[in-house]
N, C-alpha and C positions, 0 to 999 in steps of 0.2 A: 504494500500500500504506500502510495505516496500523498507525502503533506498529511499525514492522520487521516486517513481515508479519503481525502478530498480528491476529484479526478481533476487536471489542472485542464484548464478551457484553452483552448487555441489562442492564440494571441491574434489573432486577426478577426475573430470574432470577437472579442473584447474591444478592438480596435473599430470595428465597425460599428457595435452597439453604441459606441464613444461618439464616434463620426454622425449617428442618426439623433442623439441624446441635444450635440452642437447643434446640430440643425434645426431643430426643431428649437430650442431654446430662441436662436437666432431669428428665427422667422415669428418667434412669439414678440421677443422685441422691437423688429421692424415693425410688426402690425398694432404696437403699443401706442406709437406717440409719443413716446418718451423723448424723442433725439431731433435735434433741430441740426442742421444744417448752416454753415458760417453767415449764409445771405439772411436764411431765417432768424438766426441770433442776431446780423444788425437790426434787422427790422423791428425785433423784440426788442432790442433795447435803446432803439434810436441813433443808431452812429452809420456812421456811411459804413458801407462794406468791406471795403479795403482797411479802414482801421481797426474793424471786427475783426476782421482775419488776422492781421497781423496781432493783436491780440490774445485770440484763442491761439495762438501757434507758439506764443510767448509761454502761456498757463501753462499748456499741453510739454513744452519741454523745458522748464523748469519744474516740472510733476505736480502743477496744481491742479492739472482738472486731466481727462482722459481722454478721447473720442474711438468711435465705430469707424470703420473703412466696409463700404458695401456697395459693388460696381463702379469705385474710383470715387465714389462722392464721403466725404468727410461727415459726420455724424457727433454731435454734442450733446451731452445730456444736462435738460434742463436743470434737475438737482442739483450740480456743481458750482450752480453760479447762485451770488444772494441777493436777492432783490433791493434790502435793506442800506448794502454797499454800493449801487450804483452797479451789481448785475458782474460784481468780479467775482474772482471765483471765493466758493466757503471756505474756510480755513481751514477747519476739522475734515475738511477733504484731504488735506496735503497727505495727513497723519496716515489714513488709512489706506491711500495709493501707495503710501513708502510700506506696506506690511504686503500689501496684493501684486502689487505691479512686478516684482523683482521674477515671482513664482508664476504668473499668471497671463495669457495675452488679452488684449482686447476685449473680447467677446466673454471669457470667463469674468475679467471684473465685473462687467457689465450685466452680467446673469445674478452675478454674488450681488450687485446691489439690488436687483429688483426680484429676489429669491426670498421665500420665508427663512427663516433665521431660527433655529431652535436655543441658542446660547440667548435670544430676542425674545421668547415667549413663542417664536413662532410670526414673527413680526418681520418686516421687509426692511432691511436696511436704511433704503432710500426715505422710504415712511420715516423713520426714525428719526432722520437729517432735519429731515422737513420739521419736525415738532419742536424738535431743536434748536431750528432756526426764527421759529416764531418764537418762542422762547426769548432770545436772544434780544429779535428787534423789538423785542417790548419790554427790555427789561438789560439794556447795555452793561449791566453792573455783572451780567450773569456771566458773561460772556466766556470767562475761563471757566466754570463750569461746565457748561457743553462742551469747553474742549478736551474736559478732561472725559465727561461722558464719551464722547467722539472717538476718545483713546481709547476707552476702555471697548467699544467697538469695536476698534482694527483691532484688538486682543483676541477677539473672539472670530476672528477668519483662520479660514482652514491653512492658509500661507503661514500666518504665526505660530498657529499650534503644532507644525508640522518641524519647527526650529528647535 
């Protein structure tokens, strides 16, 4: 017997079950709405395009915010940015891309935030930010507390637990 009785799976079966699990995750999130697009984000926040962009490409590789890549076109998620700052990115974002990002591409962060959460109650990530953030803008005094909250967050992804 091998592995205590267990028979071990093909690895290309495992491989592919992986490969349909992405996909579908993938296709759940395009059909969300979740993700705005660099033209959609100026519009959303008022700035001509070109300084949107330059922008999000700023956030994006200093590690403050993330985006999707889906048929060449760039992908933003609303969550990232704080309405209450003039629409730059959350802070308590930084924290948890530095725990996901190292171990994870694209599409898995992006699943982990909009995935229920059992270290959470069973709660969405992204949900989380958001209460957070309101919290926040009503009450500027808090604001290291949610970031500590925030931290204690990216504690509880499978990238840290896995350290």
């Amino acid at each position: 017997m091998l592995n205590g009785g267990l028979i071990p799976m093909p690895e290309r079966f495992a491989l592919s079950r992986q490969e349909a699990m992405l996909g579908r995750g993938k296709a759940r999130l395009l059909r969300s709405g979740d993700f705005l697009t660099a033209e959609a984000f100026a519009v959303f926040t008022h700035q001509h395009p070109t300084l949107a962009y330059l922008d999000l490409r700023a956030w994006k590789q200093s590690g403050n915010i993330f985006s999707l890549t889906h048929e060449n076109v760039e992908y933003f998620p609303p969550y990232a940015f704080d309405p209450a700052f003039d629409y730059r990115p959350f802070s308590p974002l930084t924290a948890i891309l530095s725990k996901l990002a190292p171990s994870k591409h694209e599409w898995a962060i992006a699943l982990w935030f909009s995935s229920s959460n059992s270290y959470l109650g069973g709660r969405v990530p992204k949900d989380v930010m958001a209460g957070l953030r309101c919290r926040c803008s009503a009450q500027p005094e808090t604001r290291c507390t949610a970031r500590y909250r925030v931290k204690r967050l990216a504690l509880f992804s499978p990238a840290y637990n896995k350290r």
